[in-house]
DRENLO-286277 format. One record per residue: x, y, z of N, C-alpha, C in turn. Coordinates in steps of 0.05 Angstrom, whole numbers, plus 32768, in hexadecimal, padded with zeros to 4 digits. Example, Ala and Ser with C-alpha at 12.3 -4.5 7.8 and 13.67 -1.06 7.14 Angstrom:
<atoms>
81087F8E809C80F67FA6809C81087FBE809C 81017FD3808E81117FEB808F81028001809D 
</atoms>
This chain:
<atoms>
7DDF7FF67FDC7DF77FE87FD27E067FDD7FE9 7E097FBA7FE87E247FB980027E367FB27FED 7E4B7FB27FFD7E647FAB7FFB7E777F9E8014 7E7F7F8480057E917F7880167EA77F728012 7EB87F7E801E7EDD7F81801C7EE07F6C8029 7EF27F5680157EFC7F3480287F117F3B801F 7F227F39803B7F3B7F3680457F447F2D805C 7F3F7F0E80567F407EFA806D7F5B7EFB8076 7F7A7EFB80617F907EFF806B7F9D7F1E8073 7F987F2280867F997F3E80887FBA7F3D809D 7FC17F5480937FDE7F5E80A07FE47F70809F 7FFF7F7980A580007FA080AA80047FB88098 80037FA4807C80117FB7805F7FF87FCD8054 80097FD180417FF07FF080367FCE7FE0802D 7FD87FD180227FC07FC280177FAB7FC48029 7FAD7FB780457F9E7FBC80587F977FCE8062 7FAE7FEA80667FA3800780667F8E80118052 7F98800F80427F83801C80217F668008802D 7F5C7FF980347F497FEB802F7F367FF38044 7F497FF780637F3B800680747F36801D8075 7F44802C805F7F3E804C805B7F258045804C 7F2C803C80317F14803880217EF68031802A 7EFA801E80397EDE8014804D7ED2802C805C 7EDC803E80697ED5805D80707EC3806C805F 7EDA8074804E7ED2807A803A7EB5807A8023 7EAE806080257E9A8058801A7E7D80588025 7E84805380437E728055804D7E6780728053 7E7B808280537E75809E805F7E6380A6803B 7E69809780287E4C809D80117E3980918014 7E34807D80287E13807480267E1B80518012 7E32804B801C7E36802E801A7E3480188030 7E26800A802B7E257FF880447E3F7FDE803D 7E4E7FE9804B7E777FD380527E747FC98061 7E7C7FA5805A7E7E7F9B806E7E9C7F92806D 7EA77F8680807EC87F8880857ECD7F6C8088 7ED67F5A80787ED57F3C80897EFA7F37807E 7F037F30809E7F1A7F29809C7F177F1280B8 7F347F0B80B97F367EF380C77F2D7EFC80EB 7F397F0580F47F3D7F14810E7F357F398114 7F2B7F4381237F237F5781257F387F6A8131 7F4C7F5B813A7F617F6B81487F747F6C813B 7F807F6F81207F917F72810E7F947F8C810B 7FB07F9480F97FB67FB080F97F9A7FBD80EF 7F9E7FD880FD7F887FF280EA7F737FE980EF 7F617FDC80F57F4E7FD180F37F407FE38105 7F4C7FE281177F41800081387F3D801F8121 7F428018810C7F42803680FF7F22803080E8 7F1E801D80F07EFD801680D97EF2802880DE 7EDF803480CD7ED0804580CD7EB4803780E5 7EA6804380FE7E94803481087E7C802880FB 7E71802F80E97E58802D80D17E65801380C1 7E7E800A80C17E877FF580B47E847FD680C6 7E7C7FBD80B87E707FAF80CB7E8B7F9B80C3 7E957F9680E17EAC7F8680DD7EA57F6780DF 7EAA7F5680D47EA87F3A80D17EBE7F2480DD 7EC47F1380E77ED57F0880ED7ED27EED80D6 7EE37EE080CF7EE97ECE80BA7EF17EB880D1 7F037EBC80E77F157EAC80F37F277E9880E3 7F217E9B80CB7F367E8D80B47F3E7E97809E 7F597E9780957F5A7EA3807E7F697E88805F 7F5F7E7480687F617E63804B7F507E60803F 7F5C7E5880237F4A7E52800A7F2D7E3A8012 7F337E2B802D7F167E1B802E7F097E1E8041 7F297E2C80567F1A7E2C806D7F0C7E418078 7F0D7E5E80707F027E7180717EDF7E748062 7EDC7E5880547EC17E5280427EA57E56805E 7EAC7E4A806D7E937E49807D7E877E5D808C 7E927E6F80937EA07E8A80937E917E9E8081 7E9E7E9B80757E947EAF80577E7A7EA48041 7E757E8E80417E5B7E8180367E3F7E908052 7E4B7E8580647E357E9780787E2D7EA68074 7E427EBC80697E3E7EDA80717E2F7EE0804B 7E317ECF80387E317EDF801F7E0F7ED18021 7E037EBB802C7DE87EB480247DDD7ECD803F 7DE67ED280587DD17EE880697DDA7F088057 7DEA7F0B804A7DED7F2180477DEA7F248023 7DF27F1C80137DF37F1C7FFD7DFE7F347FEF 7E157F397FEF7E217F517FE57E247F587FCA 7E1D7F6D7FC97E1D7F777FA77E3B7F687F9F 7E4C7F7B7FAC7E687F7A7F9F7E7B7F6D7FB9 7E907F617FB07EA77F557FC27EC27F557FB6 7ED27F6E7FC27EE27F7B7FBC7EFF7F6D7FD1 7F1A7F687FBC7F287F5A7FC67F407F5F7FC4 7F527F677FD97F687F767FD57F7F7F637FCE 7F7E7F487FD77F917F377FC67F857F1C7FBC 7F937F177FA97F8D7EF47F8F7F837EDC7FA8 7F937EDC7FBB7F8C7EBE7FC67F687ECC7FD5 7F617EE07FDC7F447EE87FED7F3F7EE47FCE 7F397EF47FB57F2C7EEA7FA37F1A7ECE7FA1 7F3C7EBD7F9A7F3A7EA47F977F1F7E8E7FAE 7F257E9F7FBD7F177E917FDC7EFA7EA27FD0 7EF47EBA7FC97ED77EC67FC37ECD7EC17FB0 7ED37EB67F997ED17EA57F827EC67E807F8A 7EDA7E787F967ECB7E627FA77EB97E6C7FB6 7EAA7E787FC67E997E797FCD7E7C7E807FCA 7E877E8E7FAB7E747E9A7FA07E597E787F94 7E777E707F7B7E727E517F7C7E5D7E427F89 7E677E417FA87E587E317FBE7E3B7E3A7FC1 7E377E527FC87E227E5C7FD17E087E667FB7 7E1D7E6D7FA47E047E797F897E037E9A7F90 7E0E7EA67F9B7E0F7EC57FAC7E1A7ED37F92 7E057EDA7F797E137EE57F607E1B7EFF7F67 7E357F0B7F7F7E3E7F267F847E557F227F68 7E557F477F6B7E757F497F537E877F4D7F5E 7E9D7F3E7F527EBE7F3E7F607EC37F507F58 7ECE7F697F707EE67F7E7F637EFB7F777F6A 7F177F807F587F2C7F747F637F3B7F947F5C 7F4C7F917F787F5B7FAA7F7F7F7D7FA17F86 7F877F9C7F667FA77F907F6D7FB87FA67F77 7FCA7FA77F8A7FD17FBF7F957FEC7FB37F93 80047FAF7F7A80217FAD7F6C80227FA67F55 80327FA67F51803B7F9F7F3B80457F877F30 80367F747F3380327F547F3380517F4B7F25 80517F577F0A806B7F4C7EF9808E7F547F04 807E7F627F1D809C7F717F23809D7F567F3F 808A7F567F4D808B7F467F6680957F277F5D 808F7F237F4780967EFE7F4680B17EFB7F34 80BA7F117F2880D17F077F1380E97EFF7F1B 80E77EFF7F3080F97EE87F3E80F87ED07F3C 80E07ECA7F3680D87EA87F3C80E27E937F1E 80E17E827F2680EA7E737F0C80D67E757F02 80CF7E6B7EDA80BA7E6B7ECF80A87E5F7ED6 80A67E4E7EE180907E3D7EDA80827E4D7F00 808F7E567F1280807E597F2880757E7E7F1F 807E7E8B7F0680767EA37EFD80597E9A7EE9 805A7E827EDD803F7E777EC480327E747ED9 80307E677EF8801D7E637F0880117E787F12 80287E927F1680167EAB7F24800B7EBB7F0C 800D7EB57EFB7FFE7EC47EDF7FE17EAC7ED4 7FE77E9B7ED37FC57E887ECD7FB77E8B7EE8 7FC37E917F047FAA7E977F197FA17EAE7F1E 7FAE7EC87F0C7FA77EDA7F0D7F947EDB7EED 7FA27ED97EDA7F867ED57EC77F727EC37ED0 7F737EB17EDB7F547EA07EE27F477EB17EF5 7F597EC77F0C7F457ED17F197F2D7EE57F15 7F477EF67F097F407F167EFB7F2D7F147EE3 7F2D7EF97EDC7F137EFC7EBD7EFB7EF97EC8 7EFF7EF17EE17EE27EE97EF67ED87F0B7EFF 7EE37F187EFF7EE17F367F0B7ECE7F427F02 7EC87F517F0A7EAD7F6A7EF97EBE7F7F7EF2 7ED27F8D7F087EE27F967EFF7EF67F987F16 7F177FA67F087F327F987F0A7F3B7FBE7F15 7F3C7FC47F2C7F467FE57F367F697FE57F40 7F767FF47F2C7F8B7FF37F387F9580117F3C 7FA780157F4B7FB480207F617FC580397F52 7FD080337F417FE280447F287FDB803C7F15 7FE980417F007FE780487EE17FF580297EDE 801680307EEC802380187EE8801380007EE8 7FFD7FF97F057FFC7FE67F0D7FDF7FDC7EFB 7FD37FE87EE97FBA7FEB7ED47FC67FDD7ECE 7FDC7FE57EB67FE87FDC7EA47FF37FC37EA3 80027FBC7EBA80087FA47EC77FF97F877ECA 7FE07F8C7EDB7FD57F757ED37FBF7F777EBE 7FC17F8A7EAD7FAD7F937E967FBA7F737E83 7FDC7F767E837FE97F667E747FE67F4D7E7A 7FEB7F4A7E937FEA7F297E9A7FD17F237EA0 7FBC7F317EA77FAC7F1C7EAA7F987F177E95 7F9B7F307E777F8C7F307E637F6D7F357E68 7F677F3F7E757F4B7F487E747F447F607E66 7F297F667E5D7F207F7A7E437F287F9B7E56 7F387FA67E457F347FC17E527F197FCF7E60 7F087FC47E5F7EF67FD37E677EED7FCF7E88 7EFD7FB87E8C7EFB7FA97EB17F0C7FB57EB8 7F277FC87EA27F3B7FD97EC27F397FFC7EC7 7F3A7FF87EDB7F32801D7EEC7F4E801D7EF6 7F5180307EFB7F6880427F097F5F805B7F17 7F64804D7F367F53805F7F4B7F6A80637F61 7F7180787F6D7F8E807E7F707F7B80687F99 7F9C806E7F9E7F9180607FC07F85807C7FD0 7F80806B7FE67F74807E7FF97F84807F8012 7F97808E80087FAD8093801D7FA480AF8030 7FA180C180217FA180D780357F8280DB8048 7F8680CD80617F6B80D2806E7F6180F2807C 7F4A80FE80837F4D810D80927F5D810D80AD 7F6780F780BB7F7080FA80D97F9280EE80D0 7F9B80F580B67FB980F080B47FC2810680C0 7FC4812580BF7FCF813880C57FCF813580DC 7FB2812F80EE7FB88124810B7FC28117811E 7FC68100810C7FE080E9811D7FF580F98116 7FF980FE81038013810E80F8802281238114 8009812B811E800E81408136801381358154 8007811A814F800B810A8167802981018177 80248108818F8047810881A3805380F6818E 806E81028198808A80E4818F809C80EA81A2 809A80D781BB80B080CD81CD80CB80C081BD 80DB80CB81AF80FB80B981A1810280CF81AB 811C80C681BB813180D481BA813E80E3819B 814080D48181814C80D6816B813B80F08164 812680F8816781178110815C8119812D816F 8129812A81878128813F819B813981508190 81378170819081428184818A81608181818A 81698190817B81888190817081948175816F 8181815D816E818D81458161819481448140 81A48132813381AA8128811D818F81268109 8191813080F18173812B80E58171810880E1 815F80FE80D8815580E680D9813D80E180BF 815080CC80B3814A80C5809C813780AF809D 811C80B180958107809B8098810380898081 81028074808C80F48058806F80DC804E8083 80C9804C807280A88037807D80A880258067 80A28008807B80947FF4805E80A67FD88070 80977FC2806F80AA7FA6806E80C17FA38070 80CB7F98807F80E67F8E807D80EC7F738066 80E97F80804880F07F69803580F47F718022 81047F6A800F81147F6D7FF781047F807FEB 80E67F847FE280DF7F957FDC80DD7FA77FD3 80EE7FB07FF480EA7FD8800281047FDC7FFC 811C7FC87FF481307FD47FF281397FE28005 81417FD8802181507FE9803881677FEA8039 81727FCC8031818B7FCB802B819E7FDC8021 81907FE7800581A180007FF0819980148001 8184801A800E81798038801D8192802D803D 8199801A804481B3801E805981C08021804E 81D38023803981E68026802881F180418021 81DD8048801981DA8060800F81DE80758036 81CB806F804781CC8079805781E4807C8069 81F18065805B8210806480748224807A8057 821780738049822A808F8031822B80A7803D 821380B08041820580D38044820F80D58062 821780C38076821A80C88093823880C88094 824880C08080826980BC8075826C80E48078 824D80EC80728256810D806382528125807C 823B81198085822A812280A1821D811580B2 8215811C80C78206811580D881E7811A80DC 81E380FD80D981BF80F280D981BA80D680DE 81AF80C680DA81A580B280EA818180AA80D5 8189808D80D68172807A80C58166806C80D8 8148807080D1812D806280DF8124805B80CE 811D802F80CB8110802E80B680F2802280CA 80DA802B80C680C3801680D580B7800180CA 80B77FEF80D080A97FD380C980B57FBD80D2 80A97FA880CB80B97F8A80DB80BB7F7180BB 80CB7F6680BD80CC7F5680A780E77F4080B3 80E17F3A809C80F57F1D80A081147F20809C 81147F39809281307F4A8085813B7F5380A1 812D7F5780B3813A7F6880CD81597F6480DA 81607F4980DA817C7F4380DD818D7F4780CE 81897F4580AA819B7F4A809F81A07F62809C 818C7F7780A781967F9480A581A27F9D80B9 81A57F8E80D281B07F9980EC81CE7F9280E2 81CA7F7480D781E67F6C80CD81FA7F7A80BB 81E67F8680AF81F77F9C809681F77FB9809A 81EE7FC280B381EB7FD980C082097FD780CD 820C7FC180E382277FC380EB823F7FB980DE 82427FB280CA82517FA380B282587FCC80A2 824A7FE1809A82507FF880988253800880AC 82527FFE80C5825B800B80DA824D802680E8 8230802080D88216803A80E08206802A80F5 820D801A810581F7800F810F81EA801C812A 81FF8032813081F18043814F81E180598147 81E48058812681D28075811F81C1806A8109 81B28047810B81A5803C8104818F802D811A 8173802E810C815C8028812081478018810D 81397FFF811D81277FFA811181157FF78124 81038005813280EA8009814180D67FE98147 80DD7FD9812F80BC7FCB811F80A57FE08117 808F7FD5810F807C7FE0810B80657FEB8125 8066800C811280508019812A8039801F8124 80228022811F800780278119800380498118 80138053811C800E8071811C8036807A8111 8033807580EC805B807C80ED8051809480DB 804080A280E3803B80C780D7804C80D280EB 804680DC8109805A80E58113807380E1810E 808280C3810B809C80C58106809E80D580E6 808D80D280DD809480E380BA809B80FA80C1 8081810680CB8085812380D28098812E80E8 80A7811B80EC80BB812D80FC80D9812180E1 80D3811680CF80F3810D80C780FC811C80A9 8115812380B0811C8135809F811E812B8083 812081118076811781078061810980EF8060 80F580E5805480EE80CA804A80FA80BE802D 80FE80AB803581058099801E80F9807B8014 80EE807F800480E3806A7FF280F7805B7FDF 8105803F7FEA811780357FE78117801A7FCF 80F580177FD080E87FFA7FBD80F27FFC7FA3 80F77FDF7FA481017FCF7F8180E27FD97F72 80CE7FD17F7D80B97FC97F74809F7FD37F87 808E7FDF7F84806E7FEF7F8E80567FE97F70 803F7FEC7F8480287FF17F73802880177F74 8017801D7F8E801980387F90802780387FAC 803880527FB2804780457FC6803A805B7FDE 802A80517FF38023805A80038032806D8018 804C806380208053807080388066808D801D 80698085800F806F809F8003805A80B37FF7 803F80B27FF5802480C17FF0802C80D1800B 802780C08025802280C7803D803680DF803F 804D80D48039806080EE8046806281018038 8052810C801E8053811B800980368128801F 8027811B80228013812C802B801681398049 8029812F80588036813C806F804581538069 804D814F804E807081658047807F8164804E 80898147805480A58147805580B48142803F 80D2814F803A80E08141802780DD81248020 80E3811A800980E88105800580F980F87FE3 810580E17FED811780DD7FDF810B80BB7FCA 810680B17FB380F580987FAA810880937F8E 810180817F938113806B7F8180F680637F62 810080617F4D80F4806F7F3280EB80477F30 80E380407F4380D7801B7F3F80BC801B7F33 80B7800A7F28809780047F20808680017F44 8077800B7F3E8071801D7F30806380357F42 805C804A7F3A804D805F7F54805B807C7F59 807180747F628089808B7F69808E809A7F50 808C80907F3D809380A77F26807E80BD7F1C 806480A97F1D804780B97F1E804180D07F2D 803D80C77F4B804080D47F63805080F17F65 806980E67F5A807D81067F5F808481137F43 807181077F2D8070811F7F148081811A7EFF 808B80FA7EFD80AA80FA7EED80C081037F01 80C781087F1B80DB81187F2B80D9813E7F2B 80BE81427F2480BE815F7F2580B581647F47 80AA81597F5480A381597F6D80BA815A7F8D 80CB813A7F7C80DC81327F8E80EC812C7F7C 810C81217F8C8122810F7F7B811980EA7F78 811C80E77F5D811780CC7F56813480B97F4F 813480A67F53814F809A7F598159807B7F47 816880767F358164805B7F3A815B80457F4D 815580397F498152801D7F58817080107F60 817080087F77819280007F7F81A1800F7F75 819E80267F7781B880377F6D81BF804A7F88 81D6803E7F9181D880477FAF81EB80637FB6 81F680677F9781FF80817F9581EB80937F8D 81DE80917F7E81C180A17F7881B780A77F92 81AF80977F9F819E80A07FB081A780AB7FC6 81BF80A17FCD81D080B27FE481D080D87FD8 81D580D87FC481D780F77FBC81C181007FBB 81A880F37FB2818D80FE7FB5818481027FDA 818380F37FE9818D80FA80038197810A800F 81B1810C800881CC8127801281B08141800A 81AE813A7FEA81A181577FE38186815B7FF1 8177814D7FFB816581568007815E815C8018 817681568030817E81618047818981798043 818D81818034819B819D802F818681B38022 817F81AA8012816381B4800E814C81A98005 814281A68016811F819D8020810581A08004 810981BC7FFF80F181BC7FE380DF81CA7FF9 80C681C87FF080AB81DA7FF1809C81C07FFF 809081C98015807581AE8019806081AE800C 805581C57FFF804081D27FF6803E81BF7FDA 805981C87FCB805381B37FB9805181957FB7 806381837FD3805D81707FD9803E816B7FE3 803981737FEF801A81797FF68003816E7FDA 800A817D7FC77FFB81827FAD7FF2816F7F9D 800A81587FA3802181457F86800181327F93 7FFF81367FA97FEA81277FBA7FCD811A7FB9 7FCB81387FAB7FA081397FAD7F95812B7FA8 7F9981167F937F7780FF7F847F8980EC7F9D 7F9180ED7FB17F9B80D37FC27F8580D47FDB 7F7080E37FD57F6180E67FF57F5180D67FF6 7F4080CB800B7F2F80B680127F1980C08006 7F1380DB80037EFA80E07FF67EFB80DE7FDE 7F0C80E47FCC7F1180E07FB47F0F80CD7FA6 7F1B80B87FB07F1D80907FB17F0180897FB8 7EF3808F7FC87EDD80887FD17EC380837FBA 7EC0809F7FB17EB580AC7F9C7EBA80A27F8B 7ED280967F837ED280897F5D7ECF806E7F66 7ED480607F6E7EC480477F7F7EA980427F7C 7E9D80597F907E7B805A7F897E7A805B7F75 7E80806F7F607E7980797F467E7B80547F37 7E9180487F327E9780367F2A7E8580207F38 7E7A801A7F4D7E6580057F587E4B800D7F4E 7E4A80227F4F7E2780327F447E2380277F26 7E41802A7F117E3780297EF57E3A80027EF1 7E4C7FF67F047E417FDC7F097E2B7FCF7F0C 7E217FDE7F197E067FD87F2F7DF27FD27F0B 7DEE7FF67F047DDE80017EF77DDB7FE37EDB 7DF87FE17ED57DFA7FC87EB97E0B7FD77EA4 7E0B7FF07EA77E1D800A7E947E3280057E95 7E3A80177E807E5D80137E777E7180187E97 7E7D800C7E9B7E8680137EB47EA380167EAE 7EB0801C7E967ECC802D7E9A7ECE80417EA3 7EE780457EB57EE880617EC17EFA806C7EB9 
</atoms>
């Protein structure tokens, strides 16, 4: 069996993590993965499994990445070509076209499509819904991330129940606990400092940092602690701007993005999952499987699955900046059990994801019912 993961636009979000776990993963069953993205030196990519054969694209558009990827599908001919976002589809569908390379599209939507565009006016929301039904009916089959996110494009893109799986991510690797243990040079984490409240994810409307500063200049009104959010986004000024506009800005930090933010988890006395909107939300799996506290906002979709309805952790409105400040206060005060955070965890491991994957390519392969 090969398999070829196209993700010519590659960048530093979960999507790209899950894909490079998954590619591990698969291979460590006796899958032959190949990896074709634009550049070889992009995030995570140093974390490929070695058995995984990396590809360079050197392009990641709809025509221009063709010559590229037509190459590679007539020397290699891949069973399956698995695609973590609509525009790589769109581009593996054309190429399928070009060449005659009858592989099957899997498609692995990782949000909640109807939550990401309802901002847009109608007619630029009818466009992201007819290119997602024209893609997804092309599919063999359609793997999503949560329950939420099944259901989600189950609706919009109308395909027969029998093309959607629900295969949790592959967040928890064997060598998480290990970075986890790896040095952290910050001053903010040195003994008898202020605890330190963590956010991971983009700097964009999203992640919701804004309400998670809000809230954080509330809870620092009561005591003393200090907000680290990691990532880089286009939001970064307006939060420095609204950092010192509440007057938290010396006991406010934004790092950018680091390739190893387990150590900062595991040293921070809460995480908070701040998003309007998630498929499954990665950096909050992660810090459940470290045991740290943590504090998530009740958004489509993931966070509510994940922590049990709120039996796990505190669940919060969305922009509700008094909610979540008190869910905060309280979890600095008392922490909970890691054991059970630990737990909320289990079907999230690379081996686990791996396995229903195969299972699900094998009954492809075979011609059999392939619901899972």
């Amino acid at each position: 069996m090969r398999l070829a993961i196209f993700m010519p636009s590659f960048g530093d979000g979960g999507v790209e993590r899950m894909l490079v776990n998954l590619a591990g993963g698969l291979v460590q069953r006796g899958v032959q993965v190949d990896f074709l993205t634009r550049s070889g030196r992009e995030p995570y990519l140093n974390r490929l499994d070695p058995s995984v054969r990396l590809i360079e694209t050197r392009s990641s558009g709809l025509w221009s990445v063709q010559p590229a990827f037509c190459r590679y599908l007539r020397a290699s001919r891949p069973d399956f070509v698995l695609c973590g976002k609509d525009k790589a589809a769109r581009a593996a569908l054309l190429g399928r076209r070009i060449t005659g390379v009858p592989f099957r599209l899997v498609m692995r939507p990782g949000t909640t499509v109807s939550e990401r565009v309802a901002g847009r006016n109608a007619l630029k929301r009818w466009r992201a819904f007819h290119l997602i039904r024209s893609t997804y009916r092309s599919a063999a089959a359609v793997v999503g991330n949560s329950e939420g996110v099944v259901e989600d494009i189950a609706r919009i893109a109308q395909v027969t129940p029998e093309k959607m799986h629900l295969i949790r991510n592959p967040v928890v690797t064997p060598d998480l606990l290990q970075q986890a243990s790896e040095p952290l040079d910050h001053p903010w984490f040195a003994r008898g400092e202020p605890p330190v409240i963590l956010g991971v994810g983009g700097l964009r409307r999203q992640k919701g940092f804004d309400c998670l500063l809000r809230a954080f200049a509330s809870v620092r009104g009561a005591q003393s602690c200090r907000l680290m959010i990691l990532g880089d986004g286009h939001l970064r000024d307006d939060l420095l701007a609204l950092a010192a506009s509440l007057g938290v800005e010396a006991d406010f930090a934004l790092p950018g993005f680091d390739p190893n933010p387990y150590r900062y988890l595991a040293r921070a006395a809460v995480f908070v999952l701040s998003s309007r909107w998630e498929g499954s939300p990665n950096a909050l799996t992660e810090a459940l499987a470290i045991g740290v506290p943590v504090v998530a906002t009740d958004c489509r979709s993931g966070p509510r699955e994940v922590l049990e309805g709120g039996a796990v952790a505190p669940l919060v409105p969305v922009d509700d900046v008094e909610a979540m400040a008190v869910a905060i206060a309280g979890a600095l005060r008392t922490p909970g059990e890691a054991v059970r955070r630990r737990e909320a965890v289990r079907e999230y491991t690379v081996e686990t994801c791996a396995r229903r994957y195969h299972e699900l390519l094998q009954r492809l392969l075979a011609g059999g019912e392939a619901r899972a």
